[in-house]
C-alpha positions in Angstrom: 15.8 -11.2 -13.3 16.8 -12.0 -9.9 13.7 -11.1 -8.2 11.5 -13.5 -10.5 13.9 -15.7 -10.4 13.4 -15.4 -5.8 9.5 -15.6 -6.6 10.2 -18.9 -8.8 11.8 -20.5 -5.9 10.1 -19.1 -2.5 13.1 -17.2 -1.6 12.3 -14.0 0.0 14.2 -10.9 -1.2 15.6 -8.6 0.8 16.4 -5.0 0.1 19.4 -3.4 2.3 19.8 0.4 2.3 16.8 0.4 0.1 17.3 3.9 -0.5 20.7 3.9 -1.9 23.2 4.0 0.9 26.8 4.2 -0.4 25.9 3.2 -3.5 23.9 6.5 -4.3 20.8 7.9 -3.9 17.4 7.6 -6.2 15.6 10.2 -4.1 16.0 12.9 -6.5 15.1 10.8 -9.9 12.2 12.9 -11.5 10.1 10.1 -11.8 10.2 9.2 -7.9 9.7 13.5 -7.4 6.4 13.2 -9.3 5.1 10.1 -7.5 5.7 12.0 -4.4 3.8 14.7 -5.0 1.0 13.1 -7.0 0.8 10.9 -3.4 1.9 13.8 -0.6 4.5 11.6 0.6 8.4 12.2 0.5 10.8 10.3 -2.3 11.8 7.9 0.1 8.4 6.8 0.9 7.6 6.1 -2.8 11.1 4.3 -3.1 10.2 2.1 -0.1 6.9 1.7 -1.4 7.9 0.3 -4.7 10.2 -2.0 -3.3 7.3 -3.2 -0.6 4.6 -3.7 -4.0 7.5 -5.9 -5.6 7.3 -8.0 -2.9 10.5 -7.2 -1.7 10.9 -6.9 2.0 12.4 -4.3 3.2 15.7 -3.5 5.7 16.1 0.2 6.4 18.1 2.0 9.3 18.6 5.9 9.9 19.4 7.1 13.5 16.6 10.0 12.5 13.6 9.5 14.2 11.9 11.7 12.2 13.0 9.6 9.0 12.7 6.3 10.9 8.9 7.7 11.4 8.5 8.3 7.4 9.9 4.8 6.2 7.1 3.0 8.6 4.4 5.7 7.0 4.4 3.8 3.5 1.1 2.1 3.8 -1.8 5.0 3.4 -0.5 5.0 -0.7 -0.6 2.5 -3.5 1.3 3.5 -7.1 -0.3 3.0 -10.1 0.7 0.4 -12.3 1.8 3.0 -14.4 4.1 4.6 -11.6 5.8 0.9 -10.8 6.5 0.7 -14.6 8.0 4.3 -14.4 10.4 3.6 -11.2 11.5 0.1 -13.0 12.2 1.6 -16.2 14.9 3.7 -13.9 17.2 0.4 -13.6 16.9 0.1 -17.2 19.3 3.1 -17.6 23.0 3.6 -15.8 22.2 5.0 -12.7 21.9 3.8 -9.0 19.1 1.7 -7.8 18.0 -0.8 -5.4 16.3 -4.0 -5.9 
């Protein structure tokens, strides 16, 4: 997998339009919905927050304030083991994700 494989070698990963951008969206996977409430944050926070506990770092952009304000508020959580395995299980299947 390519970001063991970045780990292996002290390459630093970096996520672009972590939340989907052309590609598609994950914001409305179940799995991401429940996190979010379970937390109180939005399902762009939990994406951005998985991404950040892989150790991937992170390149967003909105001209939102209000949603350039939410992707800096991802550091009052932590998912549980249990939710990281959930949201990775989500590349297992056809659908579009990042990282």
């Amino acid at each position: 997998d390519l970001l063991q494989f970045c780990k292996e070698h002290g390459i630093q990963l970096q996520a672009w339009s972590p939340l989907g951008g052309s590609a598609g969206s994950v914001l409305a996977e179940p799995v991401l919905m429940k996190a979010a409430a379970a937390h109180n944050v939005s399902t762009a926070q939990v994406a951005l927050r998985w991404a950040l506990q892989k150790g991937v770092a992170l390149v967003v952009g909105t001209a939102d304030p209000g949603h350039a304000k939410g992707d800096l508020d991802i550091f009052g959580f932590q998912l549980s083991d249990e939710e990281m395995q959930d949201i990775s299980a989500l590349g297992q299947k056809p659908a579009p994700l990042v990282v």
